[in-house]
N, C-alpha and C positions, 0 to 999 in steps of 0.2 A: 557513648552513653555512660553516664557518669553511675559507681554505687554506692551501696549506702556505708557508710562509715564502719568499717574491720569491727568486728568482734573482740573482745578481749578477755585473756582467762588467767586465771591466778596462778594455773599449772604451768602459763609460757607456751601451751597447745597451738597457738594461732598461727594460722594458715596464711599467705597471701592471699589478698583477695585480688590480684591483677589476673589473676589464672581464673577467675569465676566470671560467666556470661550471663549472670543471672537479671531479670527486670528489673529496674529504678523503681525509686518512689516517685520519680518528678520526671515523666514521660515526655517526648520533645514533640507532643501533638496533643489536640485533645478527639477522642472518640467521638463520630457519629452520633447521639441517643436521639433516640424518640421513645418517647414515652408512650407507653401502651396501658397502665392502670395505676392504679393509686399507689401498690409496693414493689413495682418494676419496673424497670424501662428496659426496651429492646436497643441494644448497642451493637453498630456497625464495627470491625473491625479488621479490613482489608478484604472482605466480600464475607466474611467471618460474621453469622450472625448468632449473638448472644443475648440471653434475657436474663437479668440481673437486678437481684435486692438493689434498694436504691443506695441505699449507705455503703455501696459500694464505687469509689472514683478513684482518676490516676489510673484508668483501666487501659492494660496495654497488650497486644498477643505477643503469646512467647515463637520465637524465631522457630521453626523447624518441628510445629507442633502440634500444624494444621493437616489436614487431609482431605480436606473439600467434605468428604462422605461420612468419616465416621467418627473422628475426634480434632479436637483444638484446644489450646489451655491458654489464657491469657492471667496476667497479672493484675493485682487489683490493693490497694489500700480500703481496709474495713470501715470507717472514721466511727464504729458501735463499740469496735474493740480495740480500737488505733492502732493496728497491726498489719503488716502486710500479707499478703496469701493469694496463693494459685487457685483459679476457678479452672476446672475440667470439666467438657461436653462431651459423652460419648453417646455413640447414637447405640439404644439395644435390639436394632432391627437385626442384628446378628444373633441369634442364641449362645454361642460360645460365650460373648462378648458380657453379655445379660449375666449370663452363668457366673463368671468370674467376678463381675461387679457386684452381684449379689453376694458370692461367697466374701471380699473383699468388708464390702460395708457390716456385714452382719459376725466376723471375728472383729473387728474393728471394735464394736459395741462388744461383745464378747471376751475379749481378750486383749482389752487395751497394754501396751506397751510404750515405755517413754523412746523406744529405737526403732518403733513401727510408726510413718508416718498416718497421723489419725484425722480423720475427717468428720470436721466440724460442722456444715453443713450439707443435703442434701434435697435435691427434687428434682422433679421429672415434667418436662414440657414435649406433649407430641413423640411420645419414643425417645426423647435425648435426655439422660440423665445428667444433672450438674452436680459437681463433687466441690466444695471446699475445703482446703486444706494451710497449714502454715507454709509461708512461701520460705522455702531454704536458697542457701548462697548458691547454691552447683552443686555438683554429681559427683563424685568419686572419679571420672573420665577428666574432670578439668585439672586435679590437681597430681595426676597420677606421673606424672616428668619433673617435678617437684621434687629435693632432696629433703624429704622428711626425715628427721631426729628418730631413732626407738623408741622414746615416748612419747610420737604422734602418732607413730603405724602402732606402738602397742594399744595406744585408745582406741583409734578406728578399729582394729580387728577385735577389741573385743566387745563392742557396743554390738558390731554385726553377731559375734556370736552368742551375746546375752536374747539378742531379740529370735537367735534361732534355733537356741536352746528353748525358753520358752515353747516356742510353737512343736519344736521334737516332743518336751514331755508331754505336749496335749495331743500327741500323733495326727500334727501335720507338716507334711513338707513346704518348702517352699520353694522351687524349682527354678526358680530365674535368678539368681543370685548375679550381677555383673557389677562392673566399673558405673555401667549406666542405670543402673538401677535402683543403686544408694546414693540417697541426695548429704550432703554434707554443708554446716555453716565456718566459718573461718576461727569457728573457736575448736574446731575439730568433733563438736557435736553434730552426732550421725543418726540419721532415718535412713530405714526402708521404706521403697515409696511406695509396697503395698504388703499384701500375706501371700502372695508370688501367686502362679498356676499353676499347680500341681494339683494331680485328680485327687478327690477323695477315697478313693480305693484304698483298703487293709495291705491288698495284697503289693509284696516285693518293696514295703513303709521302709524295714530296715538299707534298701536298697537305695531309698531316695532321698533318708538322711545321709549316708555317705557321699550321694552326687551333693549334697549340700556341700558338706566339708570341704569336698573336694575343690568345689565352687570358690568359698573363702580360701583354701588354700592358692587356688590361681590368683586371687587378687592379692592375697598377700603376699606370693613371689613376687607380680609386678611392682610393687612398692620395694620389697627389700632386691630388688635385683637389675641388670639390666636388661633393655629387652630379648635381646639374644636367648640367653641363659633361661629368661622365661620361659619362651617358647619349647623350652625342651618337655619343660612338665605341665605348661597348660594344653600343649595337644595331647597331651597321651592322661587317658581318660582310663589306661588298665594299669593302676600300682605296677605291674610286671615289666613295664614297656618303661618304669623312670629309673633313672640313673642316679639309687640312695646317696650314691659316693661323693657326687656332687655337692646333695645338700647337707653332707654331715661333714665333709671336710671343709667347707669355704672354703674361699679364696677371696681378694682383692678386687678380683676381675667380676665375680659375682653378687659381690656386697655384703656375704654375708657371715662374718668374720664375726657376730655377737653370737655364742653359743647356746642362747636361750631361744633368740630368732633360727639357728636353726634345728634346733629339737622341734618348736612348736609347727614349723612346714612341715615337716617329716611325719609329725603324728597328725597334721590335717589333713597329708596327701594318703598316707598311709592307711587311715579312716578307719582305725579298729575303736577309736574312743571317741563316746559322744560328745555334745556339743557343752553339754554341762559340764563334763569332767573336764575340759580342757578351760574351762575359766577357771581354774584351780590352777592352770601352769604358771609358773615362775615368769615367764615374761611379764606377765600383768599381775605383776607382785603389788601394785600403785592401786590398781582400782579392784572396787567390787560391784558384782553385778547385782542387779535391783530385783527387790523381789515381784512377782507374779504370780496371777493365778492360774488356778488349771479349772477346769469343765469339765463336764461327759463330753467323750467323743460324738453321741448322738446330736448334739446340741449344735454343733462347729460342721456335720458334714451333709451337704449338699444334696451327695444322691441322688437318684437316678429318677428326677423329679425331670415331666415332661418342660417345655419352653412357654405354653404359658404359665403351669403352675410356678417354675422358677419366677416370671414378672409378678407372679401376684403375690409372691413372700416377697418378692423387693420392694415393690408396693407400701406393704406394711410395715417394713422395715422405714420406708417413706416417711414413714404419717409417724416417724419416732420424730422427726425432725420437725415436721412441717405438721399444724393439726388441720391441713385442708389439703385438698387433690389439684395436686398442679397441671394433671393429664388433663381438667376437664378447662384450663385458661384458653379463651378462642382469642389471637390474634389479630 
């Protein structure tokens, strides 16, 4: 499967794109469709059934993405916006499921960010919400064997910590931070691929920004380090169990011989300083972070709203996108 043509940046940032598995624009099949009304057709796609704006072709399922039951994402060329992009199905016969995707779309609109990825369209067929999004090159997991430069791992780590300073000063967490969870393009530009799951609750906030840091800090030993040496400090989830010596003296064997890479581990493992202060460190003396807004906390938090009331504010979160009810399209 052939991709699309590398990225390129002025800063020299560009990544290989041999390391990225991400969908083509020129599919080596063409999709099932049957048309089912005048602004959709229903597209087969390996027992995968999807219903999709028409101006949507070159529709392909992404490998490893399906579940038969509750979710699948397939790739798609927009030909409205000429842009490529990820369509996601998930089914919200789950409450949790509902829960999260609600909270997700409604900071999205709330609290847009250029390192959170944003989604452009949504709606709902029969309980399965469809998400649109810009389609990116790969994950943070494709390129992580990679010898990247300092000033590739300094951009990566602090695009993630811009979008997660944000969401700290607006007190919420983000709780899923990994390799697989930030998508990345080959110019070294980075999204989160959502506003994570982390519960709305006040209570033990200062607790769940540190697991954040901590978060980023494992991912940025695996970049600056080998895996060995990694695994010393992304198991050990209690500051008291890491072995500082390590990362303040490098070594050779560890990678981390630039003394700015490793102060910056030390104070993200360490986790006494927040997410904003440490976009002030000297490692990322090159860039600066963008600005954003803040909200009432009341606005952003979810709360202990039962499972249909959750679908009925997603609902009208809906009709931001769509000025018609896709629940009521019969088949």
């Amino acid at each position: 499967m052939e991709h699309s043509p590398a990225k390129t940046s002025d800063d020299g940032s560009e990544i290989s794109r041999n390391n990225f598995n991400s969908p083509t624009s020129s599919p080596s099949r063409s999709p099932n469709k049957k048309v089912s009304w005048s602004l959709f057709d229903q597209v087969s796609l390996s027992g995968e059934e999807f219903l999709l704006p028409r101006r949507f072709e070159a529709i392909e399922l992404i490998p490893g993405t399906s579940t038969r039951t509750t979710c699948a994402s397939c790739s798609a060329t927009d030909l409205l916006e000429s842009e490529h992009v990820t369509i996601r199905k998930i089914s919200l016969q789950d409450p949790a499921t509902a829960r999260k995707e609600y909270r997700n779309i409604i900071l999205c609109r709330l609290l847009p960010h250029p390192n959170i990825l944003p989604i452009s369209e949504a709606y709902e067929v029969d309980t399965t919400l469809y998400t649109v999004s810009e389609q990116m090159d790969g994950r943070l997991s494709d390129i992580v064997e990679e010898r990247l430069t300092h000033f590739v791992v300094a951009k990566i780590t602090h695009q993630v910590l811009a979008a997660v300073a944000m969401m700290h000063q607006n007190g919420i967490a983000h709780g899923d931070l990994t390799l697989n969870t930030i998508y990345v393009n080959t110019d070294a530009e980075l999204r989160l691929s959502s506003y994570g799951k982390s519960d709305d609750s006040s209570e033990h906030l200062e607790a769940r920004f540190r697991d954040d840091l901590l978060s980023i800090g494992a991912i940025v030993s695996r970049f600056l380090m080998n895996e060995e040496e990694m695994f010393k400090f992304s198991k050990s989830r209690n500051p008291k169990d890491i072995d500082w010596r390590i990362v303040l003296e490098g070594s050779s064997d560890s990678g981390l011989l630039d003394f700015n890479a490793r102060s910056l581990l030390f104070q993200l493992l360490e986790g006494r300083q927040t997410a904003r202060d440490l976009l002030r460190h000297p490692y990322f003396k090159s860039f600066r972070a963008p600005q954003h807004q803040t909200v009432e906390r009341k606005h952003t938090v979810v709360g202990q709203k039962t499972s249909d009331e959750v679908l009925d504010k997603l609902r009208e979160e809906l009709q931001r996108f769509n000025p018609f009810n896709m629940s009521e399209i019969m088949l």
